[in-house]
C-alpha positions, 0 to 999 in steps of 0.5 A: 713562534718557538724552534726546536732545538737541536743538539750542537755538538760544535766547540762553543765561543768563549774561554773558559778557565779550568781546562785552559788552565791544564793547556797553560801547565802543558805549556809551561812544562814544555817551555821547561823541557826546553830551558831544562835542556840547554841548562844541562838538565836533561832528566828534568826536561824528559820528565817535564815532557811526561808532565805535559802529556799529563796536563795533554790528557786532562784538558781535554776530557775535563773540557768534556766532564764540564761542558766547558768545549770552546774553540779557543781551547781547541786553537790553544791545545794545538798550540800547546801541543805544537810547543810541548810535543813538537819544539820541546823535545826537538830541541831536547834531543838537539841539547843532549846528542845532536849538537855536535854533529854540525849539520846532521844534528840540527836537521834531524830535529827540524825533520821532527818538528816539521812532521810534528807541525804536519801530524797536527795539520792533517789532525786539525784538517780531519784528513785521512782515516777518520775510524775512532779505533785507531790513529792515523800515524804515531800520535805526538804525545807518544812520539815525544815520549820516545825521545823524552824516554831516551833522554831519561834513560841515557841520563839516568845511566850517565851516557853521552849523548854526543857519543851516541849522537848518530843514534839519537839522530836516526831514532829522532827521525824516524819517530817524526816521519812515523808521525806522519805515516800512515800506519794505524795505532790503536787509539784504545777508544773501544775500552769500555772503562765503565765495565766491572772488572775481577779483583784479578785485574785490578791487582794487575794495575797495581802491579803495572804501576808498581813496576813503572815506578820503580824504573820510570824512564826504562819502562815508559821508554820500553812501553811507548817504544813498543807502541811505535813499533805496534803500528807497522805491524797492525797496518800489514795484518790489515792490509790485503796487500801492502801498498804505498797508501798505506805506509805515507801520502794519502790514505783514501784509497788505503784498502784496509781489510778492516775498515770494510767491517765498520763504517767510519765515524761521521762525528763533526771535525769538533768531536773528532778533536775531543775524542781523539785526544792525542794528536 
C-alpha cells in the first residue's frame, strides 16, 4: 500500500562534491591566513581571510541551487567556519600586534576564538532569536572581516602592528564578545533579489564596486565596521527598555518591541542553517 509522500526539508546523508569542494577553498584560504601571518605576510592573510568568506557564501546557496544539502556538508561548513573566521584571524591579529605584548596579547586572541567557537555552538544548537531578518550577535564572517580589514589597512599604509598593539588587542576583543551578544544585525533576508530594479540603481552598484576596488581594504574595513556598530543601535531602537537580555545571556525573555509584529520562523534546525548563512 503506497504512503504519501511528505516534503523533507532535512539535511540528507551523503557527500557531495561541488559545495564540499567551496568548504575545502574556504578551508584552505583560512589555513592560509594563518601561514601567511607567521610568515610576515599580513596583506596576504587579510585577503585570504576575504577569500574565504567568498568560498563561505557559495557553498551554501550552491548546496541549495543544487539540492545537493547534507549533513556532512553542514558538520564540515562549521568546521571550516570555526578554522577560517575564528583561529585564522586570532592568530592573524596575534602575528601582526599582539605578539609582543606578553600575556595581554595571546588572551585577547583566545577570547576571540573562544567567542567565535561559542557564536557557532548557539547557531548550531538554534538558541535565541530565531527571527530570519535578523542575526543574533555579529556573524563570524563580519567579525573576521574587521580584523582581516584592520590588518590590511595597517599593512597597506606600513603601521606596526606592535606600535598599535593595545589598540589591536581592545578591537579584537570587542569584536569577539560582540559575536556572542545579543544585539540584532540585520541578516538582509527580506531583499527580494528577484524584483526589477531602475537603471538608476544598478548604476549605483556599479559605482559602489567601482569605489571598493579602488581602495579595497579602507573600504571593506569601513563598511563592515559600520555593520558592527549597526547592531547596538538597531537593538535599543527596538527595545522598549533596554534590559540585559538584550545585550549578553539568553535572549528568551529579550522583549523586542518588533518581534511582536511577526511571529518567528518555525523552519526546522536544518533550514534555519542554510538560510542563515553566516554564522
Amino acid at each position: 500500500m503506497p504512503e504519501s509522500k511528505t516534503h523533507d526539508t532535512s539535511p540528507r546523508k551523503g557527500i557531495y562534491l561541488l559545495p564540499n569542494l567551496l568548504t575545502t577553498g574556504g578551508l584552505f584560504s583560512g589555513f592560509f591566513a594563518i601561514v601567511s601571518s607567521m610568515n610576515g605576510r599580513f596583506e596576504a592573510a587579510a585577503v585570504a581571510i576575504f577569500i574565504a568568506m567568498i568560498f563561505d557564501g557559495l557553498d551554501g546557496r550552491v548546496a541549495r541551487l543544487t539540492n545537493t544539502q547534507s549533513e556532512f556538508g553542514a558538520q564540515y561548513d562549521s568546521m571550516s567556519d570555526m578554522l577560517s573566521f575564528g583561529i585564522a584571524p586570532a592568530l592573524v591579529a596575534y602575528n601582526w600586534g599582539l605578539a609582543e605584548y606578553g600575556k595581554f596579547g595571546w588572551l585577547a586572541a583566545f577570547i576571540y576564538v573562544a567567542c567565535a567557537a561559542l557564536r557557532l555552538a548557539r547557531f548550531n544548537a538554534n538558541l535565541g532569536v530565531t527571527d530570519g531578518r535578523f542575526f543574533q550577535g555579529l556573524a563570524s564572517p563580519a567579525a573576521a572581516a574587521i580584523i582581516a580589514g584592520m590588518v590590511w589597512s595597517g599593512s597597506i599604509y606600513q603601521v606596526d602592528g606592535d606600535n598599535i598593539g593595545y589598540l589591536v588587542g581592545l578591537l579584537t576583543i570587542v569584536t569577539g564578545l560582540l559575536m556572542v551578544s545579543n544585539f540584532r544585525y540585520n541578516s538582509f533576508k527580506d531583499l527580494n533579489w528577484r524584483d526589477r530594479v531602475s537603471f538608476l540603481t544598478i548604476l549605483m552598484v556599479v559605482l559602489i564596486f567601482v569605489v571598493i576596488a579602488a581602495r579595497p581594504a579602507e573600504m571593506l574595513f569601513g563598511i563592515f565596521f559600520i555593520y558592527a556598530c549597526s547592531g547596538p543601535v538597531t537593538t535599543i531602537r527596538s527595545v522598549r527598555k533596554l534590559k540585559l537580555e538584550h545585550v549578553l545571556g539568553d535572549s528568551d525573555d529579550a522583549d523586542f518591541a518588533d518581534a511582536d509584529k511577526e511571529p518567528k520562523t518555525t523552519d526546522s534546525a536544518a533550514t534555519a542553517k542554510d538560510d542563515n548563512k553566516s554564522l
